[in-house]
RODO-2510 file (C-alpha; in nm, 4 decimals, decimal comma):
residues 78
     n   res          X          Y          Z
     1     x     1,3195     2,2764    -5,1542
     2     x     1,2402     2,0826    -4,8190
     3     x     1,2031     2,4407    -4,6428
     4     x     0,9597     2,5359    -4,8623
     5     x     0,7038     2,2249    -4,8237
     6     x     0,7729     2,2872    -4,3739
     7     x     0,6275     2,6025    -4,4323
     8     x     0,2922     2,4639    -4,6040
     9     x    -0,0311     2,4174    -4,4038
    10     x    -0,1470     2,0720    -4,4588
    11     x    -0,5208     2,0334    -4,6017
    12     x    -0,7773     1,7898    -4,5943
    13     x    -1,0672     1,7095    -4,7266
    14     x    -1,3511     1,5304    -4,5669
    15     x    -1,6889     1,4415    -4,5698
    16     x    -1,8860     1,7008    -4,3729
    17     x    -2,1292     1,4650    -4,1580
    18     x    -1,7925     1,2535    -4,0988
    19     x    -1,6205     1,5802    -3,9418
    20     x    -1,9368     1,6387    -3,7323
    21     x    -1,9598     1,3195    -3,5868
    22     x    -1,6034     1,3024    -3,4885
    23     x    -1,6899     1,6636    -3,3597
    24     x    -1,9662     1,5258    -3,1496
    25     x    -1,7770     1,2391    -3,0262
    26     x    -1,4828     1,4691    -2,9047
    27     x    -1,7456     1,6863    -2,7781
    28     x    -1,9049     1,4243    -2,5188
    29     x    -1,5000     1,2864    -2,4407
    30     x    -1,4434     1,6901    -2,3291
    31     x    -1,7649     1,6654    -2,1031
    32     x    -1,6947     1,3513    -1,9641
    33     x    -1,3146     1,4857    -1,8599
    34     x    -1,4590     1,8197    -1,7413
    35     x    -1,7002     1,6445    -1,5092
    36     x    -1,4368     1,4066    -1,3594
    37     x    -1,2307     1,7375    -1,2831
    38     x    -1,4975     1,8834    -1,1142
    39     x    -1,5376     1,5709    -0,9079
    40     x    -1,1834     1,5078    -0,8247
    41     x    -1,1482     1,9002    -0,7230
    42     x    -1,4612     1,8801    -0,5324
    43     x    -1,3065     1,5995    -0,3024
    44     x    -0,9960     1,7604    -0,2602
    45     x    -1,2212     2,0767    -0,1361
    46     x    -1,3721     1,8459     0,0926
    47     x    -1,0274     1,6973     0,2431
    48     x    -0,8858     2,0338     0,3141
    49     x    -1,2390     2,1616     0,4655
    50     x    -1,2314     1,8793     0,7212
    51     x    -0,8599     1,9241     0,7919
    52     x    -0,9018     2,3365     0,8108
    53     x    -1,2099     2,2400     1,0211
    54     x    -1,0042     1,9678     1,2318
    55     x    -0,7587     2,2640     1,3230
    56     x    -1,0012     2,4921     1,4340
    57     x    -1,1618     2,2938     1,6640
    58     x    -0,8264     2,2270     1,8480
    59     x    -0,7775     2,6178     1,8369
    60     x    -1,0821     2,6585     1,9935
    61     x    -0,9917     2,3764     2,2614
    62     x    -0,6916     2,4928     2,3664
    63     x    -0,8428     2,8411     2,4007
    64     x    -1,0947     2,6842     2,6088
    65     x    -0,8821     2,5058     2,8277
    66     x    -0,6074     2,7943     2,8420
    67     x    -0,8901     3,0380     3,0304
    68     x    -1,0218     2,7934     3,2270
    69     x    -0,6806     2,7107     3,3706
    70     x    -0,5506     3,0804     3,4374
    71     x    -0,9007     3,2684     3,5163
    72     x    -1,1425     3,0427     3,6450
    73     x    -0,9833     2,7333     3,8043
    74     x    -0,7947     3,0000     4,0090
    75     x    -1,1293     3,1531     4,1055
    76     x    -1,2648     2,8428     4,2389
    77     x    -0,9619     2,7014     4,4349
    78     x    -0,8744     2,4460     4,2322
***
């Protein structure tokens, strides 16, 4: 007898401009958690642009440096 009351779908019944309130309210909480997502995953993009953009200006260093020591300091005598 207890399996057969599991398998039941509870109902309710409720006053319609109740339902739509608590529909609005859960509404505006799902906005306000989308926008904080978008924030939070907007400064994470930001961190790894700087660090992706910190590594590629040493890359481009040490390229520098690496020609100037084995083609043109040679050149000049130095």
């Amino acid at each position: 007898m207890a399996d057969d009351r599991s398998d039941r779908v509870p109902s309710v019944v409720t006053n319609p401009e109740d339902f739509q309130a608590v529909l609005e309210k859960l509404n505006k909480i799902d906005e306000k958690i989308e926008f904080v997502n978008s924030e939070v995953a907007q400064r994470i993009g930001k961190k790894v642009g700087r660090d992706i953009g910190i590594l590629y200006g040493a890359v481009a260093g040490i390229i520098m440096f690496l020609l100037y020591v084995l083609f043109l300091a040679p050149m000049l005598g130095i």
